[in-house]
C-alpha positions as CSV (number, residue, x, y, z in Angstrom):
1,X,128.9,2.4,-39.8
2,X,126.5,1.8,-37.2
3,X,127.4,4.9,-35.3
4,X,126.7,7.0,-38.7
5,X,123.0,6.1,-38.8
6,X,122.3,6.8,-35.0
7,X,124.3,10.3,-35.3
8,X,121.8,10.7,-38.4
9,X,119.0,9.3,-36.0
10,X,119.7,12.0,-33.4
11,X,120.3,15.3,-36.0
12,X,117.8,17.9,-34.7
13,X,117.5,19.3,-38.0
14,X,116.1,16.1,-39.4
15,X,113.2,16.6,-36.8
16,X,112.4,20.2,-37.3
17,X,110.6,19.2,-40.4
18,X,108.1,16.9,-39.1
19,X,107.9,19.4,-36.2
20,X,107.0,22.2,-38.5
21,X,104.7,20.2,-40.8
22,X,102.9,19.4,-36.8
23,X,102.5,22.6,-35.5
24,X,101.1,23.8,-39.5
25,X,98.4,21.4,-39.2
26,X,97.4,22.5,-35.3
27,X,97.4,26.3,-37.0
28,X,95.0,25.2,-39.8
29,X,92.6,23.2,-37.9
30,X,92.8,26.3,-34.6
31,X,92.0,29.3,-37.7
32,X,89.0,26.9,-39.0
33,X,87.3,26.3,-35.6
34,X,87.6,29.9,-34.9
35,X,86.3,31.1,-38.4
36,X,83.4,29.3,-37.9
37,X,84.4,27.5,-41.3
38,X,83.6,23.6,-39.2
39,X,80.4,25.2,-38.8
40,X,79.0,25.8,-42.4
41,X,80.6,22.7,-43.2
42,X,78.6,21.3,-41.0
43,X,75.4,23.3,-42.8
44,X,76.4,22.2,-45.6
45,X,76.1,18.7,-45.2
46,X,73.1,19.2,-43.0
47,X,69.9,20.2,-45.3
48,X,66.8,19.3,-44.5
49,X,65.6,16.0,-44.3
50,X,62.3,14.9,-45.8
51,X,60.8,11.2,-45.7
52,X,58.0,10.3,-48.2
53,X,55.7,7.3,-47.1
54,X,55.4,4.7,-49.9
55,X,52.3,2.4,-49.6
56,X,53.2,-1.5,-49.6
57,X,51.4,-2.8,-52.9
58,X,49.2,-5.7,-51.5
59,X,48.9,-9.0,-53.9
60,X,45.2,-9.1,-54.4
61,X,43.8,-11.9,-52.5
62,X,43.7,-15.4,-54.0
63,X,40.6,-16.3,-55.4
64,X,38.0,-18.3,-52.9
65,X,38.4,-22.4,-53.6
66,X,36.1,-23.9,-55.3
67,X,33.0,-25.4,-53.3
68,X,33.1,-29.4,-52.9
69,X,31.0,-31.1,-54.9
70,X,27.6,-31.2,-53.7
71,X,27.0,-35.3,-54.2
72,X,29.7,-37.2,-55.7
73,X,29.2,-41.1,-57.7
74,X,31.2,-43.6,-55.9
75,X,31.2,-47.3,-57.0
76,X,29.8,-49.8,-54.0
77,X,30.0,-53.2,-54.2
78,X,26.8,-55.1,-53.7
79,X,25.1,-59.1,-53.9
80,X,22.7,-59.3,-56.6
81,X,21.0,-62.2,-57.8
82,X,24.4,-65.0,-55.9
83,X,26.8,-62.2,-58.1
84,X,29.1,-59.3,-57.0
85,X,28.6,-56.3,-58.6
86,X,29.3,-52.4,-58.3
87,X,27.1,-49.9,-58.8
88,X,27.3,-46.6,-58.3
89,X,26.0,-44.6,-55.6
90,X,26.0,-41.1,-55.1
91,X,27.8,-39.4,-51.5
92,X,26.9,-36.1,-50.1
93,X,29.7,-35.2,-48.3
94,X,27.9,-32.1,-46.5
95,X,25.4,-34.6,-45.4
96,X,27.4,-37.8,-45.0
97,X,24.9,-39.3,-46.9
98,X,24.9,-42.4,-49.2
99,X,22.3,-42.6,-51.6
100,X,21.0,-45.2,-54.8
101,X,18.8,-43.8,-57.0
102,X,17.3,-41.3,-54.6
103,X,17.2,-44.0,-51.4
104,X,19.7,-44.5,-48.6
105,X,22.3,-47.1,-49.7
106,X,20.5,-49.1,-46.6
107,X,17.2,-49.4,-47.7
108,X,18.4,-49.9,-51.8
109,X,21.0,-52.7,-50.5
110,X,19.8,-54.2,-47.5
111,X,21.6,-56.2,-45.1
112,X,19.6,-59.0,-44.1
113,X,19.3,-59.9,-47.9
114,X,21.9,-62.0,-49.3
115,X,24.3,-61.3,-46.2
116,X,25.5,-63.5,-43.4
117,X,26.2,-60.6,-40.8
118,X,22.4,-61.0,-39.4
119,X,22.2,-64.9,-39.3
120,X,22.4,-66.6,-36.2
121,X,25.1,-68.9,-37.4
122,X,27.2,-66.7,-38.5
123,X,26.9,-64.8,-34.8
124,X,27.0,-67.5,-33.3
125,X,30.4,-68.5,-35.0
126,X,28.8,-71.7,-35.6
127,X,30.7,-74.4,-38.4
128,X,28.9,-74.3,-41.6
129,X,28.7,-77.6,-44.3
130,X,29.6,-76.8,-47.9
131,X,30.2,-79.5,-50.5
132,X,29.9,-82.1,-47.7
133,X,33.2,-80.3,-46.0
134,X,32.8,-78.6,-43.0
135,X,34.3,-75.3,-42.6
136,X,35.0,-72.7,-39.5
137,X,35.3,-69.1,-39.4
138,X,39.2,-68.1,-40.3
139,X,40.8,-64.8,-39.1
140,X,38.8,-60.9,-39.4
141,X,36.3,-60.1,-42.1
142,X,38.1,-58.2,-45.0
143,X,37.1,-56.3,-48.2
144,X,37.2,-57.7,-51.3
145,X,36.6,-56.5,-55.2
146,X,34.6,-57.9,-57.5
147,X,37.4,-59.9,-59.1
148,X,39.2,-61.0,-56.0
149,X,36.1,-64.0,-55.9
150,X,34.0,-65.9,-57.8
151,X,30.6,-67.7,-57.0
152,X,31.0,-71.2,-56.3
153,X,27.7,-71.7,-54.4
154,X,25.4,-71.6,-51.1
155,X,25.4,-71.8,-47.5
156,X,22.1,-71.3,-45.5
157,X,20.4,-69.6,-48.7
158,X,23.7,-67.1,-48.5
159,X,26.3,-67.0,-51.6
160,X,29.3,-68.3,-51.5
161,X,32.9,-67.2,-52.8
162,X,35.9,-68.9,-53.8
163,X,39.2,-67.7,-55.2
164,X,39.7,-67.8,-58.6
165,X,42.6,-70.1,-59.1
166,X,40.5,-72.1,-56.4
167,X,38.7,-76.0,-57.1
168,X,35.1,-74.2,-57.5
169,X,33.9,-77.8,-56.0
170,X,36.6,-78.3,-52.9
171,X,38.2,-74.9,-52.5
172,X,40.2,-74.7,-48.8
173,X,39.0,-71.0,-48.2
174,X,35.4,-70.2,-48.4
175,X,34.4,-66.5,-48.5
176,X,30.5,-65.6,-47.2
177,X,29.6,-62.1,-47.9
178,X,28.5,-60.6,-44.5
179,X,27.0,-57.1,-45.5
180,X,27.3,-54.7,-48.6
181,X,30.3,-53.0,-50.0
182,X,31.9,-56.2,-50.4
183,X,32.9,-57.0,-46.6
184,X,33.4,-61.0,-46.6
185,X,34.3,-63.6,-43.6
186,X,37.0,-66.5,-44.6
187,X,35.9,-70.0,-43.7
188,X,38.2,-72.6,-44.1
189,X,38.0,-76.3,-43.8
190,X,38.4,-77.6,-40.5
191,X,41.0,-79.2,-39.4
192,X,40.4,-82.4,-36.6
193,X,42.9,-82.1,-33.7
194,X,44.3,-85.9,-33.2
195,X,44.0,-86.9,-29.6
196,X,47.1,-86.4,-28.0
197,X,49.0,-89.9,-26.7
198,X,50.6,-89.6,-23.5
């Protein structure tokens, strides 16, 4: 059986067909090259070519931002009368002003009035007596609120602060207001180092 299909392989007549079907297609594409028929195929597919230039639509540009505020009320924690309170005070933020009722928050509120930062105790880091306890200076100055403290009395003609949840008459921690916008310095009581036994 084997040797049937390679005597079929190797019949010449079996090729001519292919061969013919070859040599048809290398007539066809000869006659069309000479005809000139490649070349108004060619012009046919070729026509002109024309481009039109669309604009880009542009997005109208955003609106300008609003200008800041010209002076805006900010509330500023003050001394009045031995009591913390907050008023407001009005900022300029093109300036860098801060203002109270038409005056710099300085001359409205000042420093040396009510404040410890200008005495010479207080620069001086020196102890200070308060309900016949002495107390020392304790850590950085720090902000408080208006709630965070409560008048419990004086030091050196200067109001002095407790916690609420303190003994208003023995608190540990003593807060003295050393310059507006609430800025206080802790005192706390001090404590006597025993001499050391050798």
């Amino acid at each position: 059986m084997a040797l049937d299909y390679a005597r079929q392989q190797r019949d010449p007549t079996k090729h001519a067909i292919g061969i013919v079907i070859v040599v048809a297609v290398h007539v066809l594409v000869v006659y069309a090259l000479l005809t000139g028929l490649a070349r108004k195929a060619v012009e046919v597919i070729k026509k002109p070519l024309t481009a039109t230039i669309i604009e880009e639509i542009k997005a109208p540009p955003p609106p300008p931002p609003p200008p800041p505020p010209s002076v805006q009320d900010v509330n500023y924690c003050v001394v009045q009368n031995g009591q913390l309170t907050s008023v407001t005070v009005q900022y300029n933020p093109a300036a860098g002003d801060t203002t109270y009722n038409g005056q710099p928050v300085s001359v409205a509120f000042p420093a040396t009035t009510g404040y410890a930062g200008g005495e010479t105790w207080f620069i001086n880091s020196e102890p200070v007596m308060f309900h016949d306890r002495r107390y020392v200076k304790y850590g950085l100055p720090r902000i408080l609120g208006t709630t965070d403290v409560n008048n419990v009395g004086t030091v050196n003609n200067v109001s002095v602060f407790a916690e609420p949840s303190a003994n208003a008459q023995r608190p540990e921690v003593i807060y003295v207001p050393t310059r507006p916008g609430c800025e206080f310095q802790p005192y706390q009581i001090e404590v006597k180092a025993g001499g050391v036994r050798g």
